[in-house]
C-alpha atoms as an extended CHARMM CRD file, in Angstrom:
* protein
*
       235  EXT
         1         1  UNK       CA             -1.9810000000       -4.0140000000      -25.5010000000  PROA      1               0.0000000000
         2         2  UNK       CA              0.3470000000       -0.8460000000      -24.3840000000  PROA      2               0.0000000000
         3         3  UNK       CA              1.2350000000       -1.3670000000      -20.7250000000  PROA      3               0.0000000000
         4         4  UNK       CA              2.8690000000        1.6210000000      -19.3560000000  PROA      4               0.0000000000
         5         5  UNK       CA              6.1750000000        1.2100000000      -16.7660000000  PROA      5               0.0000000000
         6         6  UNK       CA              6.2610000000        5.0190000000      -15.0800000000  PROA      6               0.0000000000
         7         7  UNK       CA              9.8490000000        5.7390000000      -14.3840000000  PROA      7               0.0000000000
         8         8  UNK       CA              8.6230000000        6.4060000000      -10.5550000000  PROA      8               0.0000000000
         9         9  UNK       CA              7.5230000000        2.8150000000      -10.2290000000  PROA      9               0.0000000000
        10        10  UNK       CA             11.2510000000        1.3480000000      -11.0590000000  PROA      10              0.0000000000
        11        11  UNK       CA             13.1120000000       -0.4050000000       -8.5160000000  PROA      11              0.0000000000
        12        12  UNK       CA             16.0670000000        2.0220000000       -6.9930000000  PROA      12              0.0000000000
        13        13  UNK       CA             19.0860000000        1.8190000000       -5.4580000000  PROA      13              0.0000000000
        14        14  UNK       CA             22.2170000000        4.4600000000       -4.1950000000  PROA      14              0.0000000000
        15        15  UNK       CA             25.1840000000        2.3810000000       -3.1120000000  PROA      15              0.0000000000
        16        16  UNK       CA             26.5760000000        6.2350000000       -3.2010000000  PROA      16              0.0000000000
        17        17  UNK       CA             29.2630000000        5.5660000000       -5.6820000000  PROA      17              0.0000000000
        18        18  UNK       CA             26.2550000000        3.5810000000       -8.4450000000  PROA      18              0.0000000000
        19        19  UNK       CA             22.5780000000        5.4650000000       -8.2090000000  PROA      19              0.0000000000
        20        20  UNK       CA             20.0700000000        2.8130000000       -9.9540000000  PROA      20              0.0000000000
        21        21  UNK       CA             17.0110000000        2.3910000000      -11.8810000000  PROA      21              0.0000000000
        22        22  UNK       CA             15.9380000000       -0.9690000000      -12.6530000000  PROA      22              0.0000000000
        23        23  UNK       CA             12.7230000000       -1.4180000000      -15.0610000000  PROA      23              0.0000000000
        24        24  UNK       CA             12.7250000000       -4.8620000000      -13.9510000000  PROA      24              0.0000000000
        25        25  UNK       CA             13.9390000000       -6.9850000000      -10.6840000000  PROA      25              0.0000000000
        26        26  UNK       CA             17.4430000000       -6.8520000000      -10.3730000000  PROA      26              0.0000000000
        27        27  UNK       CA             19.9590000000       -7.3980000000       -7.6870000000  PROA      27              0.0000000000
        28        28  UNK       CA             17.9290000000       -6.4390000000       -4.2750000000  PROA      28              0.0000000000
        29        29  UNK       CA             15.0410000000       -5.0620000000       -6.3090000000  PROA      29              0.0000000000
        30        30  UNK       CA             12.2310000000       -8.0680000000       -6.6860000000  PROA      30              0.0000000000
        31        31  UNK       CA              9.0040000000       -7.7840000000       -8.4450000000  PROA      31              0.0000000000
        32        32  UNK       CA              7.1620000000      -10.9970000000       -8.8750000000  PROA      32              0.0000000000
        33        33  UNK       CA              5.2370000000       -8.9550000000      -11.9430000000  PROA      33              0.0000000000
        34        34  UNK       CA              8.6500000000       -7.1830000000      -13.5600000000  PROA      34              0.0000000000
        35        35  UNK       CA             11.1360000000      -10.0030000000      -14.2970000000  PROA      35              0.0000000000
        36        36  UNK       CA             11.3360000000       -8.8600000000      -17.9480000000  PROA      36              0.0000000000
        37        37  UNK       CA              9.3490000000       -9.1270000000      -21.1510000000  PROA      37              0.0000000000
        38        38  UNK       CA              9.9390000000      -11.9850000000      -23.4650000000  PROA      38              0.0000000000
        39        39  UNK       CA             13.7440000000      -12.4600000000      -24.3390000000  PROA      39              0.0000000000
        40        40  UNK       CA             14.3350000000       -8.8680000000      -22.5440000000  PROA      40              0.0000000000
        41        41  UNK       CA             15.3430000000       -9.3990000000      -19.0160000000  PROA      41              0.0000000000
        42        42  UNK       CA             17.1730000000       -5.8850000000      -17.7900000000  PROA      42              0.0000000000
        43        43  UNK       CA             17.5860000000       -2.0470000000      -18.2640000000  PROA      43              0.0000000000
        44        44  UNK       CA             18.9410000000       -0.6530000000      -15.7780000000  PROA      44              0.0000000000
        45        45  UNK       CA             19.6610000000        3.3960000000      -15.6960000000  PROA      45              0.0000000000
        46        46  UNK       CA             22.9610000000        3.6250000000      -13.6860000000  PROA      46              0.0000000000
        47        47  UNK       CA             24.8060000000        6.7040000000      -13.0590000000  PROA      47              0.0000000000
        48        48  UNK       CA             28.4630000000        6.0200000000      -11.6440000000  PROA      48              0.0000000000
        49        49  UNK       CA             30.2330000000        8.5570000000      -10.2390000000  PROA      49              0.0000000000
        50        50  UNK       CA             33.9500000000        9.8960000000      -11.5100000000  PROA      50              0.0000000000
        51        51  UNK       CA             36.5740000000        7.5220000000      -10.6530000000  PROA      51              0.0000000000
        52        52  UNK       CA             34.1990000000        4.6710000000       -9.7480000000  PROA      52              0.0000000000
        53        53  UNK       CA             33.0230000000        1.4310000000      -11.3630000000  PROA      53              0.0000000000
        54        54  UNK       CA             31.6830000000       -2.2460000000      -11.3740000000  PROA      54              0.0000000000
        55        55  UNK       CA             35.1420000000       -4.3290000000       -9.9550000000  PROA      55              0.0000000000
        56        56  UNK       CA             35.9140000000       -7.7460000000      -11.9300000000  PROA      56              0.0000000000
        57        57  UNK       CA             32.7180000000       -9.8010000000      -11.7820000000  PROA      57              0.0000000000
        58        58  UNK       CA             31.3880000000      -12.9310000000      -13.7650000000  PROA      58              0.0000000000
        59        59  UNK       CA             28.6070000000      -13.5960000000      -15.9200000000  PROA      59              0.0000000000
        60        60  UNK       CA             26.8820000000      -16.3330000000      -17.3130000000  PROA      60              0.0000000000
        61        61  UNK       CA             24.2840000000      -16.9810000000      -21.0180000000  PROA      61              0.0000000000
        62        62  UNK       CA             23.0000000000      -13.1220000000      -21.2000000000  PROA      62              0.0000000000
        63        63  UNK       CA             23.5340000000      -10.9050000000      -24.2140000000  PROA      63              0.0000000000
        64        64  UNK       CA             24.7200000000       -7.7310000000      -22.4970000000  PROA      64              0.0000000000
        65        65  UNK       CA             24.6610000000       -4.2530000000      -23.8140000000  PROA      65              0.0000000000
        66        66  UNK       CA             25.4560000000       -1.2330000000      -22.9040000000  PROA      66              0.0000000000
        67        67  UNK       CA             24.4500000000        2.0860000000      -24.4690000000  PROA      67              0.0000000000
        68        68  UNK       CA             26.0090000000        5.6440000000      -22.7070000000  PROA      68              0.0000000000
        69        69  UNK       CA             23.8300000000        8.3930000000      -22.5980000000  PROA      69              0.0000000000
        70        70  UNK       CA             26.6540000000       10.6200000000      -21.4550000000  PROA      70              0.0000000000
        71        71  UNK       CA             30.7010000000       10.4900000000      -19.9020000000  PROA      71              0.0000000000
        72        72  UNK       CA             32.8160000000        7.5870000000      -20.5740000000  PROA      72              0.0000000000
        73        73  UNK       CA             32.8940000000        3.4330000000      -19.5060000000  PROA      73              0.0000000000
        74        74  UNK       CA             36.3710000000        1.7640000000      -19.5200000000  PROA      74              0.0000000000
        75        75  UNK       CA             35.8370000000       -2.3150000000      -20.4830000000  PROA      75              0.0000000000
        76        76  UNK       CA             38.6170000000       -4.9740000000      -19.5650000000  PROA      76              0.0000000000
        77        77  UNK       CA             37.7070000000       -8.8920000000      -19.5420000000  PROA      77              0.0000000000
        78        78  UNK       CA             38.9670000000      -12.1070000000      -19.1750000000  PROA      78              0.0000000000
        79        79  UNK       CA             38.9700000000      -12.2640000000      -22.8060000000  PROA      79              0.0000000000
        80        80  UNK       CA             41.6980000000       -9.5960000000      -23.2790000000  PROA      80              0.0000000000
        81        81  UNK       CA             39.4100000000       -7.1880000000      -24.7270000000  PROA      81              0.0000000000
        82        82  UNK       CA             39.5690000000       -3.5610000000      -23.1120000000  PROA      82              0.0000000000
        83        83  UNK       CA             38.6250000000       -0.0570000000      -24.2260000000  PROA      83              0.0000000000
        84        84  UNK       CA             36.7140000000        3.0710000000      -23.6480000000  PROA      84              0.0000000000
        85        85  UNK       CA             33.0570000000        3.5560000000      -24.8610000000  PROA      85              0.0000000000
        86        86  UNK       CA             31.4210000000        7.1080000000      -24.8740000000  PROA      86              0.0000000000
        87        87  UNK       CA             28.5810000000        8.7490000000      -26.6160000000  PROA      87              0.0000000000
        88        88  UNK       CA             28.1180000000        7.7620000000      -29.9980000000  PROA      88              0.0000000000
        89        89  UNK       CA             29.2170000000        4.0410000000      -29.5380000000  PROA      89              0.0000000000
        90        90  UNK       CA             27.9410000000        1.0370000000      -27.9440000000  PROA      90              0.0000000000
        91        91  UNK       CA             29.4200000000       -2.0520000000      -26.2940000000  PROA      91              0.0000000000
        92        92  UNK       CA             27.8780000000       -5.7490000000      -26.8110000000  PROA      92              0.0000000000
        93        93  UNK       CA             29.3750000000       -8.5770000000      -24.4890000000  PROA      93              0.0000000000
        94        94  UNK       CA             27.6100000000      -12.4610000000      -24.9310000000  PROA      94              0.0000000000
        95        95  UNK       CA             28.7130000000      -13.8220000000      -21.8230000000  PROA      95              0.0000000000
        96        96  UNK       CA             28.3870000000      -17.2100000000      -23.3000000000  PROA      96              0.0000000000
        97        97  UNK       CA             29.7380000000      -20.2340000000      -20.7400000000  PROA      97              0.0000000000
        98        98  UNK       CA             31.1820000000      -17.4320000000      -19.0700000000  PROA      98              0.0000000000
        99        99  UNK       CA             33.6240000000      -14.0570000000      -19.0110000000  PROA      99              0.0000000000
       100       100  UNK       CA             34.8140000000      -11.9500000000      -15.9080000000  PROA      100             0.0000000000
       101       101  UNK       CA             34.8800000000       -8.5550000000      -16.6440000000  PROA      101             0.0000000000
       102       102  UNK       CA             35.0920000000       -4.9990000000      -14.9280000000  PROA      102             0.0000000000
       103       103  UNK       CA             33.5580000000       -1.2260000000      -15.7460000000  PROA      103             0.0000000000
       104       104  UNK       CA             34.8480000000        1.6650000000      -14.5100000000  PROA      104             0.0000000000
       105       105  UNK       CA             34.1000000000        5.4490000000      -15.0890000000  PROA      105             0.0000000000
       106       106  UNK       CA             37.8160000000        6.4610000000      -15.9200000000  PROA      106             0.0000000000
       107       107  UNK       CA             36.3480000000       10.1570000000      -15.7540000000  PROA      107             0.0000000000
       108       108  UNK       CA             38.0450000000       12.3680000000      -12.6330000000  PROA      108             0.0000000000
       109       109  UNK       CA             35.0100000000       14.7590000000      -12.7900000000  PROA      109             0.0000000000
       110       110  UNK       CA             32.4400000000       13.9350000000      -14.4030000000  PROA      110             0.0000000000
       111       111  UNK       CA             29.5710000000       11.1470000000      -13.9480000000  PROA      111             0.0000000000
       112       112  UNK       CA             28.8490000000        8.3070000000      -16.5330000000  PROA      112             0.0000000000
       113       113  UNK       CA             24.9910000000        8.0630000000      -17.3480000000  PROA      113             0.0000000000
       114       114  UNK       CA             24.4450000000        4.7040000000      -19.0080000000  PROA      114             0.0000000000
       115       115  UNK       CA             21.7710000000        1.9580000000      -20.0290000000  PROA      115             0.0000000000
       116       116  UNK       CA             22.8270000000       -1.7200000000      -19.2120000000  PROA      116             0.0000000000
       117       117  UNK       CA             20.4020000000       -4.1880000000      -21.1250000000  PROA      117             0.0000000000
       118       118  UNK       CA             20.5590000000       -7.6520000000      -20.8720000000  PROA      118             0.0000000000
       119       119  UNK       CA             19.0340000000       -9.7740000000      -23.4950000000  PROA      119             0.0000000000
       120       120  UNK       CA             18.5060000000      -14.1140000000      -22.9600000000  PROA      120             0.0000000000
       121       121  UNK       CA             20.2400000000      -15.3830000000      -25.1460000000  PROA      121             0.0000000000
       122       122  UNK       CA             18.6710000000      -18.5400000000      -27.8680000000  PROA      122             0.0000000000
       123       123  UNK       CA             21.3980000000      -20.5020000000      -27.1200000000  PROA      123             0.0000000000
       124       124  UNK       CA             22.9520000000      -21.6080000000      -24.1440000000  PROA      124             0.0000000000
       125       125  UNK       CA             26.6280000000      -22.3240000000      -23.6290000000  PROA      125             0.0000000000
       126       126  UNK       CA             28.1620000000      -20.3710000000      -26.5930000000  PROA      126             0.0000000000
       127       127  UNK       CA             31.6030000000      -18.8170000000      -26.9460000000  PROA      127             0.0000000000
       128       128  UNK       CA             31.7740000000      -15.5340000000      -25.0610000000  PROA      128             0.0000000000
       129       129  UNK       CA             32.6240000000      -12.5050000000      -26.7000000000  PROA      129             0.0000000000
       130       130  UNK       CA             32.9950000000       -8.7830000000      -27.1740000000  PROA      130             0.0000000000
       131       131  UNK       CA             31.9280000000       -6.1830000000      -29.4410000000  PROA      131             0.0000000000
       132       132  UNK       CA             32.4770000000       -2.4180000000      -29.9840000000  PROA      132             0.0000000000
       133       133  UNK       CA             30.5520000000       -0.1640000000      -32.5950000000  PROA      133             0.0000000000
       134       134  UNK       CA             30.1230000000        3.5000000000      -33.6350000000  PROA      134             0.0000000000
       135       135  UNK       CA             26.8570000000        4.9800000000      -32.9630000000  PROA      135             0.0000000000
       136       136  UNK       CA             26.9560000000        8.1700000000      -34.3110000000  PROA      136             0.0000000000
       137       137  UNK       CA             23.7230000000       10.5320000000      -32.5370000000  PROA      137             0.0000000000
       138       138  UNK       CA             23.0650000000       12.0560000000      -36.0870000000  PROA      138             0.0000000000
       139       139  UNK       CA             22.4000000000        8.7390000000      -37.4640000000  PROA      139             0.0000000000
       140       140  UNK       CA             19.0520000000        8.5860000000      -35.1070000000  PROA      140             0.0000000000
       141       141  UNK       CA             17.8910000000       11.6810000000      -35.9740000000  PROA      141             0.0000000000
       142       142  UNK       CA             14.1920000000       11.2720000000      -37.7090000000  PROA      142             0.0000000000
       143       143  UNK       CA             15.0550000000        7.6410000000      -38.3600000000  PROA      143             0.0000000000
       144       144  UNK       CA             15.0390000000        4.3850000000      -36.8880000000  PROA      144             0.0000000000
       145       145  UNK       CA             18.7140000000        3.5480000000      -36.0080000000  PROA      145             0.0000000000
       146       146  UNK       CA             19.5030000000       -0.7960000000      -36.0100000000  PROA      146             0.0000000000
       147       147  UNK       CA             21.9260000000       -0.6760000000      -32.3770000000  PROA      147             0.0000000000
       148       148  UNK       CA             21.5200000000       -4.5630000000      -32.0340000000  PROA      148             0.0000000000
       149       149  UNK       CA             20.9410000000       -7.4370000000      -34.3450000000  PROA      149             0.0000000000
       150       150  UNK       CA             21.4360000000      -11.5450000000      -34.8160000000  PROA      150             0.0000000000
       151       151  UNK       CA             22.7540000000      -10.9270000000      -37.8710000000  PROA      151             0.0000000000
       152       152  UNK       CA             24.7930000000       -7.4330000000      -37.2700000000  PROA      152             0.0000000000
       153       153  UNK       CA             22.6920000000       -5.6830000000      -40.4070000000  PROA      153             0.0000000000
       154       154  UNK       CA             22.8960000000       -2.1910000000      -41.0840000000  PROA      154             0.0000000000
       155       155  UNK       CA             25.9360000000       -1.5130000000      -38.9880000000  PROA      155             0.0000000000
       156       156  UNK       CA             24.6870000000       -3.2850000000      -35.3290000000  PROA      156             0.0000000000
       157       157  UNK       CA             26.2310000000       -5.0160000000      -32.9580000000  PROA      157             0.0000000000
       158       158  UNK       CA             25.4380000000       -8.7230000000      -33.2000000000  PROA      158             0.0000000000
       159       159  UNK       CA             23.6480000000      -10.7890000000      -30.3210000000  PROA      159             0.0000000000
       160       160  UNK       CA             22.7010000000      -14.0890000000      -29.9030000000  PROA      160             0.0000000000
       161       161  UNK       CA             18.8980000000      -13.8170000000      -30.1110000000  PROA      161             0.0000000000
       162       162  UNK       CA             15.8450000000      -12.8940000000      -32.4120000000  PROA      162             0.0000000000
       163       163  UNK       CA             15.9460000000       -9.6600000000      -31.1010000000  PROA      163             0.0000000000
       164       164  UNK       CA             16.2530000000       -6.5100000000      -32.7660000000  PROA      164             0.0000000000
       165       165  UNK       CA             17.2100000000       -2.4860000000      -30.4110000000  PROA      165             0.0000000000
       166       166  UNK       CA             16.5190000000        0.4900000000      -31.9100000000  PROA      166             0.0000000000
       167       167  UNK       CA             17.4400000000        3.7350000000      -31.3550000000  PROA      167             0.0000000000
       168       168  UNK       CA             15.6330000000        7.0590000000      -32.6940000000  PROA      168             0.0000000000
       169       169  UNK       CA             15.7700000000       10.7130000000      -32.0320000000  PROA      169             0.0000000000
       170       170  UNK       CA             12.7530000000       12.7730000000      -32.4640000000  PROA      170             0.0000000000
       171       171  UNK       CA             12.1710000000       16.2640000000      -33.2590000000  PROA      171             0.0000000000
       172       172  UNK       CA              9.5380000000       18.0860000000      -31.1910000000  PROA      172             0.0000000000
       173       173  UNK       CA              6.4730000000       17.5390000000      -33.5500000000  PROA      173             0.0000000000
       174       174  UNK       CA              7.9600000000       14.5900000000      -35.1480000000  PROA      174             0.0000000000
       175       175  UNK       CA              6.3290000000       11.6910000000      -35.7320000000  PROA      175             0.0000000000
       176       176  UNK       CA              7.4670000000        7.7330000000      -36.4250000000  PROA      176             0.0000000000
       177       177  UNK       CA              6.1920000000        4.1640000000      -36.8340000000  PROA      177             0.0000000000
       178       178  UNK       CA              6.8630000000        1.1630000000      -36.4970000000  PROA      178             0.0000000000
       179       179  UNK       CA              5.1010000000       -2.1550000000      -37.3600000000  PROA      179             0.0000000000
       180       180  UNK       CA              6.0670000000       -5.7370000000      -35.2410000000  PROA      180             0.0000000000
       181       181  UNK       CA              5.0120000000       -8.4270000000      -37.1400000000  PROA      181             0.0000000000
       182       182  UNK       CA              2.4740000000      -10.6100000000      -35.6770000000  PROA      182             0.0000000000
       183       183  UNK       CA              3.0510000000      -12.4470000000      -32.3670000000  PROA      183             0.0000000000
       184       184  UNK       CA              6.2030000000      -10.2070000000      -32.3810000000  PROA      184             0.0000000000
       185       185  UNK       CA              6.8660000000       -8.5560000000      -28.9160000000  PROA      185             0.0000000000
       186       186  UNK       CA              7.8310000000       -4.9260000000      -28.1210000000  PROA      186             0.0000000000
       187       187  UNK       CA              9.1440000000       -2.8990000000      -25.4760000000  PROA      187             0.0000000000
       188       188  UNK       CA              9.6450000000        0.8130000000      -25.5900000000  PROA      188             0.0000000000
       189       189  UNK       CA             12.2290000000        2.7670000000      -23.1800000000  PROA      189             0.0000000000
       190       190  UNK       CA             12.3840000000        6.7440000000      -23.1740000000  PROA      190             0.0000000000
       191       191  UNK       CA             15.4100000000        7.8590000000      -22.6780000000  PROA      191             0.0000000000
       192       192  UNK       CA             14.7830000000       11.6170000000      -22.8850000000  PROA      192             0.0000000000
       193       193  UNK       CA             12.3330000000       14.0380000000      -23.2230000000  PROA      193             0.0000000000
       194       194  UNK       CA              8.2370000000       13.0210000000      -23.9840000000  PROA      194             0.0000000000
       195       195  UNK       CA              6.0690000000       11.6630000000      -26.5360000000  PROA      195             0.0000000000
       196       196  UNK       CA              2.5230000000        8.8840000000      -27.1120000000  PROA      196             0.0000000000
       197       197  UNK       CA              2.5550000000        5.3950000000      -28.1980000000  PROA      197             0.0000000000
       198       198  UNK       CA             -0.5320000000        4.9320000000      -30.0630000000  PROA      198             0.0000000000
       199       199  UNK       CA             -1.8570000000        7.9840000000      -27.8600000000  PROA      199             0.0000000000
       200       200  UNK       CA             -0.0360000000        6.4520000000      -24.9670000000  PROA      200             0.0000000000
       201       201  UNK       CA              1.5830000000        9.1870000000      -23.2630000000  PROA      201             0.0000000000
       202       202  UNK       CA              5.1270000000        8.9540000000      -21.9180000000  PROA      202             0.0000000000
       203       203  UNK       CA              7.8560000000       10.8840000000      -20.3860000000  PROA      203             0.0000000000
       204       204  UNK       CA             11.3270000000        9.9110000000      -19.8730000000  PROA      204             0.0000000000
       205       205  UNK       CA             12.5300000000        7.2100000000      -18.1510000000  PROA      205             0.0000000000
       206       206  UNK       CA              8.6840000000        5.6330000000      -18.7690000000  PROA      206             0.0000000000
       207       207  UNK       CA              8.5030000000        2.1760000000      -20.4420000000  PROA      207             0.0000000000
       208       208  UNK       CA              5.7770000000        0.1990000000      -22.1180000000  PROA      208             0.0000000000
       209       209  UNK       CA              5.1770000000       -3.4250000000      -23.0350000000  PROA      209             0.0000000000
       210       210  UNK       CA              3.7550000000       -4.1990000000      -25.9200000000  PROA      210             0.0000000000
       211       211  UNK       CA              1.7650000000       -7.2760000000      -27.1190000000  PROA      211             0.0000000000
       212       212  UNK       CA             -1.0580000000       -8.0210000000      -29.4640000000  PROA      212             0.0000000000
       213       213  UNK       CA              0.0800000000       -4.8000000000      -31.7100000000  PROA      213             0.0000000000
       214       214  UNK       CA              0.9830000000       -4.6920000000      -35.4590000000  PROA      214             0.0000000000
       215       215  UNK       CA              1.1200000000       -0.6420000000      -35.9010000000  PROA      215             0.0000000000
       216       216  UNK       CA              2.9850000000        1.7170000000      -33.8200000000  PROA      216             0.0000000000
       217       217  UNK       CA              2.3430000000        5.6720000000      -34.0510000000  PROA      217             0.0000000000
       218       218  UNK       CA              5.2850000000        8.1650000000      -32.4610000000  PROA      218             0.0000000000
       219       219  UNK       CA              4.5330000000       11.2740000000      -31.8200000000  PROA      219             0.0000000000
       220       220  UNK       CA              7.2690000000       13.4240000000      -29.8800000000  PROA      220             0.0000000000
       221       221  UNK       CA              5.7550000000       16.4870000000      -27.4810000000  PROA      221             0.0000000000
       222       222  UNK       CA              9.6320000000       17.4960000000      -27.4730000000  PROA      222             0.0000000000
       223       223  UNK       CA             13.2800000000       16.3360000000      -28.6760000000  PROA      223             0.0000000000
       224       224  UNK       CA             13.0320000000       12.6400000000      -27.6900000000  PROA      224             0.0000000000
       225       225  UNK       CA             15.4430000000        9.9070000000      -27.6600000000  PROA      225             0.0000000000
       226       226  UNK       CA             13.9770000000        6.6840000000      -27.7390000000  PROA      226             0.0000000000
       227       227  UNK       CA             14.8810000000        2.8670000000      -27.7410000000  PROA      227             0.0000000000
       228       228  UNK       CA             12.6990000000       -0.0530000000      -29.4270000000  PROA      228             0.0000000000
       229       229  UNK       CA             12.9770000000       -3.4920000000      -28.6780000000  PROA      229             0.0000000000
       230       230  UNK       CA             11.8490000000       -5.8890000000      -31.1670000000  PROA      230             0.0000000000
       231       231  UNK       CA             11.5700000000       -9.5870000000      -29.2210000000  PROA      231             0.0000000000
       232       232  UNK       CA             10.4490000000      -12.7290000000      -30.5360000000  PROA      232             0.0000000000
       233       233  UNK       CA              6.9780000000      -14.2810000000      -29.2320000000  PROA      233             0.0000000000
       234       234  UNK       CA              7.4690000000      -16.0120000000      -25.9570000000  PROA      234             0.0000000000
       235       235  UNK       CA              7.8530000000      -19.8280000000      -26.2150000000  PROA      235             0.0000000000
């Protein structure tokens, strides 16, 4: 089963300094049908404007990253971590028994175009903490690149969950697979540009559920940038 989210069907929100997209109920969006799939609870496609940002907030057992698509995101937490993420990296925060924290575009012209994912964590109650990685673009190109892992292989961030983000670029023309192991879940986001899922066809900012699939075909009508989400079977 391949069940298609169209980007136009995504909650939205414009709080004029944050414009939002959220593939599944967030905040003042509610769908009783989209409140995630398996482990995967939230992407949400925010664009904040320059000088503007998420003021200190709390959070509580989520696995929380964050993957820029373009500008810049300045981190600081109650942890003492702090820094500035662009293109080519990636940001992984386990909230744990809890961590305040703030994001800000420190940019004085230019937006910040980001994916925030949230991820349930196996555990409950943990140790909070913060991660930073390269992500180098080039690395994605015509090849499935590991963004988040449990076990931080091949270079990932490390989350607390069975769960495994990838990240690929496709030429136009190209083609990629991918095979979940049985009972496995899967969830595809495009980020850019077009391609079909086992024939699916999907254009960017389109998601799709998977379940009851082994073999996935990619085929990319143009330069594509994809992410996969490998989840474990619901419980």
């Amino acid at each position: 089963m391949i069940q298609l989210r169209p980007s136009a069907e995504r909650g939205y929100a414009d709080h004029g300094w944050l414009r939002a997209k959220h593939s599944f109920s967030f905040a003042n969006y509610y769908d009783p049908a989209e409140m995630g799939w398996g482990a995967l609870r939230v992407i949400n496609e925010d664009r904040v404007a320059p000088g503007q940002g998420f003021g200190t907030h709390g959070h509580r057992d989520m696995e929380i990253v964050t993957y820029i698509l373009s500008g810049a995101l300045e981190h600081k937490d109650s942890l003492g971590h702090g820094g500035v993420i662009r293109r080519g990296e990636v940001q992984r925060m386990s909230a744990g028994k809890g961590i305040m924290h703030s994001e800000f575009n420190p940019l004085p012209d230019e937006e910040t175009h980001l994916l925030q994912i949230w991820i349930e964590p196996a555990q409950r109650g943990t140790r909070a903490s913060y991660e930073q990685q390269a992500l180098p673009v080039e690395e994605m190109r015509g090849r499935w690149r590991l963004v988040a892992s449990p076990d931080g292989a091949e270079g990932s961030t490390t989350i607390g969950q069975d769960a495994r983000l990838w990240a690929s670029v496709l030429a136009p023309g190209e083609r990629a697979e991918y095979r979940l192991a049985a009972g496995r879940l899967g969830y595809v986001q495009v980020v850019s540009g077009q391609l079909s899922i086992n024939g699916q066809n999907l254009a960017a900012g389109d998601g799709a559920k998977i379940a009851d699939e082994t073999q996935l075909e990619f085929l990319a009508g143009e330069e594509t940038e994809i992410l996969l989400f490998d989840l474990p079977p619901v419980a």
